[in-house]
N, C-alpha and C positions, 0 to 999 in steps of 0.2 A: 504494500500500500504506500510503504515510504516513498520507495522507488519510483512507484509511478508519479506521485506527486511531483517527485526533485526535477523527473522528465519533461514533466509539464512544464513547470519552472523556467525552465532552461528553454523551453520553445517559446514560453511566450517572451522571454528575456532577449533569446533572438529573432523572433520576429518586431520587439518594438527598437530595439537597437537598430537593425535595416531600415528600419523606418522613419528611424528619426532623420525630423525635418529639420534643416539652416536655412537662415536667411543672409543672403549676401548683399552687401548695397554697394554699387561701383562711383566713381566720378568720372567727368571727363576732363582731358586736359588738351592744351596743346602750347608743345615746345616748352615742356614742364611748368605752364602754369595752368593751375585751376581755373577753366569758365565761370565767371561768372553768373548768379542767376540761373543754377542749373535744376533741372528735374532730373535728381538722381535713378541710376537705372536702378530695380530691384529685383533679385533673384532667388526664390523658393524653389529647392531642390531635396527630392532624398529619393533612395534606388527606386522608386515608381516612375515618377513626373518630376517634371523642370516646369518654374513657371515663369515666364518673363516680362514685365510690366513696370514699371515704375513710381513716383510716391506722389506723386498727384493721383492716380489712379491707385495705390491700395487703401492711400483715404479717402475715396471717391469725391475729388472736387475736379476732376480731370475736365476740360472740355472735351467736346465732340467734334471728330470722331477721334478715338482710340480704339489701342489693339492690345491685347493678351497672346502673348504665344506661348504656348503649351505642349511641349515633347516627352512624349510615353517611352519608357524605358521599358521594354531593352530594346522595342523595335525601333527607336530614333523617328517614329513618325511624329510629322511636328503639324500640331492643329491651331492654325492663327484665327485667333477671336475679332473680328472688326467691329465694335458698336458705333454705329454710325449716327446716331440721334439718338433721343429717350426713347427706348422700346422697340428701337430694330437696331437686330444687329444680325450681322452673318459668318459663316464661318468655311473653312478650306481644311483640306488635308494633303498631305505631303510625306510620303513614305519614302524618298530617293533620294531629294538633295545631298540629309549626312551623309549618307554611302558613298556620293561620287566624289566629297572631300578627300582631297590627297594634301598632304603636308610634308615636309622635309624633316624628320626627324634628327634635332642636333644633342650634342653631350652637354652645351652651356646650359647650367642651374642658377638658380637665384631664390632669395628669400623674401616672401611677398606674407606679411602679418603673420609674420613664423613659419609661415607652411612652405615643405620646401618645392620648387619649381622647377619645369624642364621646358625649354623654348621647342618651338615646332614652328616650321615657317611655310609659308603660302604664298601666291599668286592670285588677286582675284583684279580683273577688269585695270591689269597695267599697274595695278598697286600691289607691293610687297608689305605682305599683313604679317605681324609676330605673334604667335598665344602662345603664353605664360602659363602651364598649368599645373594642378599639383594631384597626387594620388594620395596622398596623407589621410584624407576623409573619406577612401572607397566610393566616392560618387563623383559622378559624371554632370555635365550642364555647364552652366556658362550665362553670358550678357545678350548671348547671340547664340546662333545657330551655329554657328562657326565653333568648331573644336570638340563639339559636345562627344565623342567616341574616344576624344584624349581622357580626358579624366577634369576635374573643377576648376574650369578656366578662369584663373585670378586677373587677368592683363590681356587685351589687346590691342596693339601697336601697331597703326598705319603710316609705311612710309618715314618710319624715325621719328614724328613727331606730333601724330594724334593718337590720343592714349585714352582707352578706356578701365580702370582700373579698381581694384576692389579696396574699398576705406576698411568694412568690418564683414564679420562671420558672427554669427552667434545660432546659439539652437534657440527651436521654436516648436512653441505646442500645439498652435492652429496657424492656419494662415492666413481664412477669411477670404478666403474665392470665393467660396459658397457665399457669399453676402454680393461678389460684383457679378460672377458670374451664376447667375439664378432664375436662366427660366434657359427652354430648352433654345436651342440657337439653330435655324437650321442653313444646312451645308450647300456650297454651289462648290462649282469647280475654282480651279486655281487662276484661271487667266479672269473668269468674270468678277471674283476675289477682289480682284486687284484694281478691276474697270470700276470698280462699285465704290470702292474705297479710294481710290482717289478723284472720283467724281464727287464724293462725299466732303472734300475739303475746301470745296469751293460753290459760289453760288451760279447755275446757268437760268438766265434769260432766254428763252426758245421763243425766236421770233421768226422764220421760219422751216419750214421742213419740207422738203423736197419742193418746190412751189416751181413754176412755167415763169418765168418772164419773155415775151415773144412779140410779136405784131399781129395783131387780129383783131378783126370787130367781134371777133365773139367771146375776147376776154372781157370778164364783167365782174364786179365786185360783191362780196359776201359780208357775211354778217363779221369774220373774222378777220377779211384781210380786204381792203381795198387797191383799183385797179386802174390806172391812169392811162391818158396818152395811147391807147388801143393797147394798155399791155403792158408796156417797156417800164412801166412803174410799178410795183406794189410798194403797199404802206400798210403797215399794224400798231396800233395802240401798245405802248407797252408802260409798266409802271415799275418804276424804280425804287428799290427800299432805300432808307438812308447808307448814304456810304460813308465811312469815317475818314479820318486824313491816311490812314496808315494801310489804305486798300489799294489793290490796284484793277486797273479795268481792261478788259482784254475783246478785241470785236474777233469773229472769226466766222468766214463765210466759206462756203465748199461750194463749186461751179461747175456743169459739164454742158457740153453743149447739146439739146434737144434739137438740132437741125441745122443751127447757123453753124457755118464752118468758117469764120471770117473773125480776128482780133476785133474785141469790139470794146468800148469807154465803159467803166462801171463804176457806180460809186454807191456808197451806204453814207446814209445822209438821216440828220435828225431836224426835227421843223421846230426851230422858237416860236414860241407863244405869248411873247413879256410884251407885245406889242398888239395894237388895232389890227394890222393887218399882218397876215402870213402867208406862207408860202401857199397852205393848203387853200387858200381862196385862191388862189389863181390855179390850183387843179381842178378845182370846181369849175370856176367861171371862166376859165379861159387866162392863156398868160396874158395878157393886154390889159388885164385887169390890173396887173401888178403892177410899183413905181417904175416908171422910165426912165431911162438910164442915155442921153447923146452926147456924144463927143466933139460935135460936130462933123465927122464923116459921112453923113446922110444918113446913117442907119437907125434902127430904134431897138435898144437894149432892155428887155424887162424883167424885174425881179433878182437883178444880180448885183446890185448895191443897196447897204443903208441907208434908210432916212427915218425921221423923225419918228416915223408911224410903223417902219416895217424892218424886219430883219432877213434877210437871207438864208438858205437852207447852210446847216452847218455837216462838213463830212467828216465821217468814222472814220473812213479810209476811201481813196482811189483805189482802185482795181482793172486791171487788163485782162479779160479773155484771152485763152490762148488759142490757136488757130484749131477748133473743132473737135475737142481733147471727149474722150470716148467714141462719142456718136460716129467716127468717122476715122475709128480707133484699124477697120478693118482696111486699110491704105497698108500696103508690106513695105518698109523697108529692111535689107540686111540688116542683122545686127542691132535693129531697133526696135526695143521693147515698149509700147507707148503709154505713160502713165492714165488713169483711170480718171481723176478726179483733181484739179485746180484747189489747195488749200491757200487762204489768205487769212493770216490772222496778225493782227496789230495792239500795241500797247497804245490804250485811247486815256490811261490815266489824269492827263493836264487839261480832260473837256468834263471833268468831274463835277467841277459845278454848277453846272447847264442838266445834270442827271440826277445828282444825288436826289430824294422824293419829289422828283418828280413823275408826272404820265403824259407819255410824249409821242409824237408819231416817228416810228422809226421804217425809214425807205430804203430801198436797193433799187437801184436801174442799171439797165445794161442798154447802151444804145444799138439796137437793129431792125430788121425789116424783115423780120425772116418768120413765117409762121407756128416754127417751131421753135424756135429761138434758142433758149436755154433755162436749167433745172438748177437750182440754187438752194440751201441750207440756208442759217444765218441764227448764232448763238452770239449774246453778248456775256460776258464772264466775269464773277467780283471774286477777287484775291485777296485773303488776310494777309498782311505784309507789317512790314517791322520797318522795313526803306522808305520812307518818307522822298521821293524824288521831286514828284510835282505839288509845290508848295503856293501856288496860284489859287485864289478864291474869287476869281472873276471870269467869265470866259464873255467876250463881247463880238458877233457874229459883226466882218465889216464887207465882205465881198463874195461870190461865188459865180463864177463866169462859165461854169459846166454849163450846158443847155438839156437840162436833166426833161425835161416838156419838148424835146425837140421832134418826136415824133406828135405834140400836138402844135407844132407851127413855130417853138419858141427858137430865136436866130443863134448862127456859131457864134463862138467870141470870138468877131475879127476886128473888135474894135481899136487895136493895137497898130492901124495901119497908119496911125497920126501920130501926133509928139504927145498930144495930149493921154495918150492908153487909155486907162483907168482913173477915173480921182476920185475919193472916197470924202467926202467930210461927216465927221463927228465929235459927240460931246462927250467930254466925262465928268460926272457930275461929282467924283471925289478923286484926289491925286492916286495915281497907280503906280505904286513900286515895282519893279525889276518886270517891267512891261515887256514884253516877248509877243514877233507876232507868227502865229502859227502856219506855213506857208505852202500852198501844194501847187508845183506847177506842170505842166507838160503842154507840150506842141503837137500839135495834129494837120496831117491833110497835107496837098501839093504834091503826093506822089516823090519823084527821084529827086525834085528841087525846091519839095516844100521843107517847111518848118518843121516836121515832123525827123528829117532827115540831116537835119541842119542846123550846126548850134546857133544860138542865139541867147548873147546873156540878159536876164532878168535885172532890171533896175529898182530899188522899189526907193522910194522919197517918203519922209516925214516931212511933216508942217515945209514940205518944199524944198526941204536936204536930203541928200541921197546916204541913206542909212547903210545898203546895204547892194552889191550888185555879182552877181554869179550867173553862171552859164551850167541848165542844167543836162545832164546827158548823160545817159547807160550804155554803157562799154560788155556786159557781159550776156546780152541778151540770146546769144548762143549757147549758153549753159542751161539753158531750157526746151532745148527742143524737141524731148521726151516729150513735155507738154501738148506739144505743137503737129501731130501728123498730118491736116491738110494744110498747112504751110509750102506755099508754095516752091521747089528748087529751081534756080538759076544756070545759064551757062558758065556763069564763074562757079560754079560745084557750091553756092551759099544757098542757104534758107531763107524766104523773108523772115523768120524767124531770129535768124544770127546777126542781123543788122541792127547797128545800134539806135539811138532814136533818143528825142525828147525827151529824158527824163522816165521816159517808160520801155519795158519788155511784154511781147505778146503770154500772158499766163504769173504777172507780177503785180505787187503792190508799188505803187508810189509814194516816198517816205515822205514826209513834212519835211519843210527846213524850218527851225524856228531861230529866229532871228532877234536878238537881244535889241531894245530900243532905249534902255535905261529907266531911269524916273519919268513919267505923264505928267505936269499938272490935270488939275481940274480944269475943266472949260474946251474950248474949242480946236479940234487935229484936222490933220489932213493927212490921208494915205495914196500916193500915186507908184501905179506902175508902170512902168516901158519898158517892150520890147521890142525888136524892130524886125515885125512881120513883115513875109514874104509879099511882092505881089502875085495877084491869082494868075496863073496860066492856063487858056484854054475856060474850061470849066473845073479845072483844079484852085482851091484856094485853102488858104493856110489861116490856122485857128488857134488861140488858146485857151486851154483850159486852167484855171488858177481859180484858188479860193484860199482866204483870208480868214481868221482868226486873233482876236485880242486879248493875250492873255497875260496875269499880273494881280499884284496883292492891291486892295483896298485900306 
């Protein structure tokens, strides 16, 4: 009877000895000092489970989203917990990764809070990583996933001088999962894991999804999306929550072609509302309705300068078609794989205050004529961020010379064929510090001897001095001709595609220049631009497109 008892004993004494749990808390450093501000990592291990989270998360004040990873011993399967908001969360499993860790086992030891250590060294993604581990405690686990089959990874070292390392070890009697993780979780695979969770750390605006923009009288506007200009417009209401200083803001549109095979002008465009009139009245009523705009060249400009009463459309971003990029994917060249789908995404952060709450119409046009035209996405995206870059609390719309209404009658901007281009005046009713004006330009049209083909530098004048003057021009437009398969080839062996041009490439974004103007006062500006457009040849004539932005602290 003794004996069985002492037996007993003895098994439960090793089985709670195996089982007893540590907790491990690491820091990070780098180039041996301690970051500040950190959320230390935390690691609960004993021969079952490893569990890897850290101390905002095992006192639960963590934000969302976070993650738990969790590896079952002895298969090394590692189960990542992702909670993504209150009351959802998902989870992945992973039985292979450990396995295919290989490491270089060296004889160098070291003493890390007594326990003695043996280096193992690795390769991952061009960086040489070191783990420091020790067997002293009979168990396995780690900060990471990384080493977990060496034995209790005390240190890991990236590159000589980021270092994750362990402060303390202590035994523990519970750990208190069961309190974060506490209801059942259920599983998706590893890539959507992953698509989920990091869609989770940011906010999307879905403004549209797959949508036609094209030429037809039979496009017509719905309850969700309205439809201009036989088409070549759509517009959606969207509503913007508050955005903090420390965000950032990201537009991103995907493009293929539905028909048109032809480089065509695009632009994502938002309509101010601080005024009587906007732009959206003259989609309604016709562009003639809007302020006129003459240079004295005979012509009549509308809707593409400030006044008192009305602001101009403001753009997310410029955009280029590229030459018929899917639809017309079935064209063979050797050797040429042709990409699927035109991505454009831009940082729009310094137009933040024109967005932050408010609900506003935001527009995409692509200019053509083509029944089919093309298929377009269009997400805008808020970034929690720590870089504070655009420190601007004004954005003031001064000009936009696209002819976004051009398929309903609205003229090119050829007003630049005088001395006088463009002249802007306006008011500022408080001094604007470190005033910046936000600038997009490109040339268009003429064929081999237009402006499109042909630099031409951009002048712009304040209050009548010439602030700033640059010739814009892209040199690398051949680097997209994956893009581009109905792009026409030449007998010099080029693509229209490869040829540089205006400030733009068929299947690119056209960046802003922002341009420093110093201190505003309050009261009365003036913005002129000159360029010195082509004259027309034939029925060819040369264009530009430019739009303006005023941005700056109050």
């Amino acid at each position: 009877m003794f004996k069985s008892i002492l037996v007993s004993f003895f098994i439960c004494l090793s089985i709670f000895s195996f089982s007893q749990t540590y907790e491990i808390q690491y820091e990070s450093s780098y180039n041996g000092k301690v970051q500040p501000n950190q959320n230390p990592v935390i690691v609960w291990v004993n021969e079952n489970e490893n569990f890897i989270l850290n101390t905002k998360i095992k006192e639960q004040k963590s934000d969302f989203p976070f993650e738990i990873s969790k590896i079952e011993k002895p298969s090394n399967t590692i189960i990542s917990y992702a909670f993504l908001k209150p009351n959802e969360a998902i989870s992945t499993s992973d039985k292979e990764s450990i396995s295919k860790q290989e490491f270089e086992l060296t004889t160098q030891t070291k003493k890390i809070l007594g326990y003695n250590c043996k280096k193992a060294v690795t390769k991952i993604n061009s960086n040489t990583i070191e783990v420091w581990y020790t067997n002293d405690l009979k168990l396995k686990g780690g900060p990471s996933s990384l080493g977990q089959n060496l034995g209790l990874v005390l240190q890991i070292e990236r590159n000589g001088n980021s270092a994750t390392t362990a402060i303390s070890v202590k035994k523990i009697k519970k750990t208190g999962i069961d309190k974060i993780i506490n209801q059942t979780v259920p599983a998706t695979d590893l890539l959507s894991y992953r698509d989920l969770l990091w869609k989770s750390r940011f906010t999307t605006l879905k403004v549209f999804e797959n949508e036609i923009i094209n030429f037809s009288d039979q496009s017509k506007s719905d309850e969700n999306i309205k439809r201009f200009a036989n088409g070549t417009i759509i517009l959606k209401k969207i509503k913007f929550p508050k955005i903090s200083q420390g965000e950032n803001i990201f537009v991103e549109l995907k493009q293929q072609s539905n028909g048109d095979a032809y480089d065509r002008t695009g632009t994502v465009f938002f309509i101010p509302e601080e005024k009587s009139q906007t732009f959206f009245d003259g989609l309604e009523k016709g562009a003639k309705t809007l302020p006129l705009y003459e240079n004295g060249n005979g012509k009549q400009y509308y809707g593409v300068v400030s006044t008192q009463n009305y602001q101009p459309t403001v753009e997310l971003m410029r955009f280029f078609t590229a030459f018929g990029i899917n639809k017309f994917n079935h064209i063979e060249l050797k050797d040429k794989t042709w990409q699927t789908v035109s991505p454009f995404r831009q940082d729009i952060t310094e137009l933040k205050p024109s967005l932050s709450e408010k609900e506003i119409w935001i527009g995409t046009f692509i200019g053509n004529y083509d029944k089919g035209g093309h298929k377009v996405s269009l997400d805008i995206t808020l970034h929690n961020s720590e870089q504070i870059v655009n420190k601007n609390n004004k954005v003031i719309p001064l000009f936009n010379t696209t002819n976004i209404m051009e398929m309903a009658g609205q003229d090119y901007a050829t007003m630049f064929n005088n001395d006088k281009g463009l002249f802007v005046e306006f008011n500022l009713d408080k001094d604007l510090k470190n005033a910046q004006l936000r600038y997009i330009t490109t040339g268009h049209g003429g064929w081999e001897n237009g402006d499109e083909f042909i630099p031409k530098a951009n002048s712009i004048f304040v209050d009548g001095k010439l602030s700033f003057s640059f010739t814009p021009w892209r040199t690398e437009c051949g680097s997209y001709r994956l893009f581009n398969p109905a792009s026409g080839n030449f007998a010099d062996g080029l693509s229209s595609s490869d040829l540089s041009r205006s400030n733009w490439c068929p299947g690119t974004v056209t960046n802003p220049n922002f341009i420093s103007l110093g201190d505003l006062k309050a009261g009365k500006h003036t913005v002129q631009i000159k360029i010195p457009q082509g004259e027309p040849e034939g029925t060819s004539f040369s264009a530009w497109n430019i739009s303006g932005a005023l941005l700056g602290t109050e």
